[in-house]
C-alpha positions as CSV (number, residue, x, y, z in Angstrom):
1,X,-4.0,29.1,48.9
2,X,-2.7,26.1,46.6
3,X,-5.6,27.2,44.2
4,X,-4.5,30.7,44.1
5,X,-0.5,29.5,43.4
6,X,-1.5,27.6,40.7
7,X,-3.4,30.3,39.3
8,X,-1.0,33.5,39.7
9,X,1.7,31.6,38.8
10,X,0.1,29.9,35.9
11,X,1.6,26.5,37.2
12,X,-0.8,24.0,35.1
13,X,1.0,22.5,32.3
14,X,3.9,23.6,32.9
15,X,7.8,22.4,33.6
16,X,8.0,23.6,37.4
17,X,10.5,23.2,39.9
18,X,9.4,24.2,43.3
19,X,12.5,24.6,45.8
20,X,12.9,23.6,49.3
21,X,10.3,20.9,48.1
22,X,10.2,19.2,52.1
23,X,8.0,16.3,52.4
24,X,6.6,16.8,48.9
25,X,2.7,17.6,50.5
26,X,2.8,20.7,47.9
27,X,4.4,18.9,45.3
28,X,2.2,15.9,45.2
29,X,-0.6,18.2,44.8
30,X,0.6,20.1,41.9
31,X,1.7,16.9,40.0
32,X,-2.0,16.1,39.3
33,X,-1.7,19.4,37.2
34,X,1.8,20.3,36.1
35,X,5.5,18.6,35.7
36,X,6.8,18.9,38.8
37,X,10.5,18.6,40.3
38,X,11.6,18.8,43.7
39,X,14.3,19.6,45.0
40,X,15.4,19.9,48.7
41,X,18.9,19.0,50.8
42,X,17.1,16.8,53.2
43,X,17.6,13.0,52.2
44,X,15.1,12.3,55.0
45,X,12.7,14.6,53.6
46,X,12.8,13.3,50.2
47,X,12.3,9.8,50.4
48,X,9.1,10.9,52.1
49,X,8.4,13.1,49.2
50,X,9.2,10.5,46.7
51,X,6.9,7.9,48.5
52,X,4.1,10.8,48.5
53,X,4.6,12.0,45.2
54,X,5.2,9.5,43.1
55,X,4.2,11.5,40.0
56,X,7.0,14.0,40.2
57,X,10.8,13.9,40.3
58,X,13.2,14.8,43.0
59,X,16.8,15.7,43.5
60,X,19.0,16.3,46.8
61,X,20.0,19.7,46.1
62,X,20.6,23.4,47.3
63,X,18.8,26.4,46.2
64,X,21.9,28.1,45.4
65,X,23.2,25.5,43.1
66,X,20.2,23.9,41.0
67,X,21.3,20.5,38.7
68,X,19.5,21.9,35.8
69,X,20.2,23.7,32.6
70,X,20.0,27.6,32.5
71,X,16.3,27.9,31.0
72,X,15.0,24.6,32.0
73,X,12.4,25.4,33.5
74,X,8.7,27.5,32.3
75,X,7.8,28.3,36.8
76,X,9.6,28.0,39.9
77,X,7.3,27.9,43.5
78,X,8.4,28.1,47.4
79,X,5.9,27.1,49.6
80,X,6.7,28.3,53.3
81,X,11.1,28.1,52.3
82,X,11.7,31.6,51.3
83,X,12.2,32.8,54.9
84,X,14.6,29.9,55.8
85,X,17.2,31.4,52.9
86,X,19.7,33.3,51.8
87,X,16.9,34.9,49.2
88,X,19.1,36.8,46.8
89,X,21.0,34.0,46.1
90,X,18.3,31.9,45.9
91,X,16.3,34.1,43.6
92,X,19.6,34.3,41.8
93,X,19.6,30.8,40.6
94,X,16.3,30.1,39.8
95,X,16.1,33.2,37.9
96,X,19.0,31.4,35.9
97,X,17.2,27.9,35.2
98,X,13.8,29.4,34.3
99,X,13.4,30.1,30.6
100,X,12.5,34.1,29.2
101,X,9.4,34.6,29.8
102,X,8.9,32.1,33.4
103,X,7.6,32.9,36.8
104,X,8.1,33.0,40.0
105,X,5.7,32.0,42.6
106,X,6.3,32.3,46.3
107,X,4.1,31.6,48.9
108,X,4.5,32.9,52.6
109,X,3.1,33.9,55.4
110,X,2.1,38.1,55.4
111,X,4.0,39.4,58.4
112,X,0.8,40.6,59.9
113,X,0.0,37.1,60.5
114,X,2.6,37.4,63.0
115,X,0.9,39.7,65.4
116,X,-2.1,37.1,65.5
117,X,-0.5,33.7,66.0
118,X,-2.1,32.2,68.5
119,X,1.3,30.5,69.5
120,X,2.5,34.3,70.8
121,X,0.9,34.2,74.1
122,X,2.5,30.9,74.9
123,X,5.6,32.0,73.3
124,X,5.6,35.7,73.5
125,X,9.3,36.0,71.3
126,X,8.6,34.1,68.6
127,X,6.9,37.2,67.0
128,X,9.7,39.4,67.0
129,X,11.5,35.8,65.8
130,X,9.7,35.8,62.4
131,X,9.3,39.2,61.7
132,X,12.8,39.4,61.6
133,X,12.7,36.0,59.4
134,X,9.7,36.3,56.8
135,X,10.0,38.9,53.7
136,X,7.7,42.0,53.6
137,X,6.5,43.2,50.5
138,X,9.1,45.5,50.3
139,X,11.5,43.0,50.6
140,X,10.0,41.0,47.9
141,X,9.9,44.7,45.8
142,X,13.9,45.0,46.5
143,X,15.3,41.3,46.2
144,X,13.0,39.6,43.1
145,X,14.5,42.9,40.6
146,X,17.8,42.9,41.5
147,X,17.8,39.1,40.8
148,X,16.6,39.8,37.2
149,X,12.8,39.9,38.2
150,X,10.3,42.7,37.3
151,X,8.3,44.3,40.0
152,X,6.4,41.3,42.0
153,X,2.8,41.3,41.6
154,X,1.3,40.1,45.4
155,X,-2.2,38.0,46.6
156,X,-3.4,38.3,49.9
157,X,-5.5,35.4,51.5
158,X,-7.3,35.4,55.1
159,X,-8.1,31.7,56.0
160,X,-9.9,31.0,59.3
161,X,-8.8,27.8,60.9
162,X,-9.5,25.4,63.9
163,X,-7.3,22.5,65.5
164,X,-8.2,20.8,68.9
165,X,-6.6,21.0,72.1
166,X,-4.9,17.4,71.3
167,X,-3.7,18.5,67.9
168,X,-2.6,22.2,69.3
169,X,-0.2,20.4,72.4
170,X,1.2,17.4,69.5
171,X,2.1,20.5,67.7
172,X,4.0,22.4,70.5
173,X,5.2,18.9,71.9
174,X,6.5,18.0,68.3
175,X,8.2,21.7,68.4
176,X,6.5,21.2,64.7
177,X,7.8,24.5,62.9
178,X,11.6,25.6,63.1
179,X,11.0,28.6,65.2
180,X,10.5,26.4,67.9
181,X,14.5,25.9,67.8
182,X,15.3,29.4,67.9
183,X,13.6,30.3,71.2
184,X,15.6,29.6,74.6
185,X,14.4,26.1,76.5
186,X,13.4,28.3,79.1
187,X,10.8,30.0,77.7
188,X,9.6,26.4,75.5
189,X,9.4,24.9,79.1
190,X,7.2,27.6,80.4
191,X,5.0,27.8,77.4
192,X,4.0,24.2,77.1
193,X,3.2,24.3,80.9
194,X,0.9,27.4,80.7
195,X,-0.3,25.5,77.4
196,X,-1.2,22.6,79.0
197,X,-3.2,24.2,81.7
198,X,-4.9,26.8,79.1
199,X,-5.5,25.8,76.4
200,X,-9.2,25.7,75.6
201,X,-11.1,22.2,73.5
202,X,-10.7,23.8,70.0
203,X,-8.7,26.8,68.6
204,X,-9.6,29.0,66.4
205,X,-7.4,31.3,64.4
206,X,-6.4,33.1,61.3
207,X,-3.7,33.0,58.7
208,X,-2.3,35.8,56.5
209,X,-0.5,34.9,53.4
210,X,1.4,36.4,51.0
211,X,1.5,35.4,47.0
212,X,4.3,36.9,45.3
213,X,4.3,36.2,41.9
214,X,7.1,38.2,39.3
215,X,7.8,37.0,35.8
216,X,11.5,36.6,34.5
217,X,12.8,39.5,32.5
């Protein structure tokens, strides 16, 4: 997936700023091939991306109000962010600091990943959860134009994947993705019981992403 970013959105080289930039785990990958700022409203989350990427800049910032120049930038990424904002606005503003001509690159989960999570027996209403939260291509189709971005281009990638029991309960223990705070205690308590008893040695399953990729008019 980081391989097909870099390539449909042309990253190498270039002046990017990838929003909501976390822990800096993407960023500290894409510094080895672009110029890369971060910038994210986590403090926390930041000195741990500044001690992990040391070879790109950060700033404490929100999406909907970038430190930077109109133009500044050539690309813009979002790695697993989009769904936890307000994406017109977002789009909005980093359509305003990338230069005629930049791109776009977002990368997400496709919402049919959603029916396959292997999470969703455990905790059956966290699909309904992020399908409600996650863009569709149609979304993408509606929100990147009216934001002063052509029609998105899209990549879809299957990955199979495998974790052990150990890593599948430090996951659900370490409620380690943010839906796990929008489902009631009730149903968390009950799920990491039946988890606990169920839960086979390894785990296999599948992601679906989604690449959207649109270039700045």
């Amino acid at each position: 997936m980081f391989a097909a970013l870099v390539n449909d959105g042309d990253l190498a080289g270039r002046r990017v700023l990838d929003v909501g930039s976390g822990t800096g785990r993407f960023a500290a990958a894409l510094s080895e091939r672009a110029k890369v700022w971060g910038v994210d409203q986590s403090p926390e989350m930041l000195d741990v991306a500044r001690s992990r990427a040391p070879g790109a800049r950060f700033k404490e910032a929100s999406a909907y109000a970038l430190p930077f120049k109109d133009g500044w930038f050539e690309r813009s990424t979002m790695w697993l962010v989009v769904h936890l904002l307000e994406r017109p606005r977002a789009y909005t503003e980093i359509r305003r600091v990338l230069a005629p001509g930049g791109r776009i690159a977002v990368a997400t989960f496709d919402p049919s990943y959603f029916g396959l999570f292997w999470f969703r027996d455990y905790f059956p209403s966290m699909e309904e959860i992020d399908r409600a939260r996650f863009p569709t291509r149609a979304d993408f189709e509606a929100e990147l134009p009216a934001a002063g971005f052509p029609a998105p281009t899209f990549t879809r990638i299957s990955q199979r994947a495998t974790v052990t029991r150990d890593v599948a309960l430090e996951r659900i223990r370490g409620r380690h993705i943010a839906t796990f705070d929008l489902i009631g205690e009730d149903e968390y308590r009950a799920g990491l019981e039946r988890a606990e008893r169920e839960l086979p040695e390894q785990v296999d399953y599948r992601q679906e992403w989604l690449l959207a990729v649109a270039e700045a008019a």
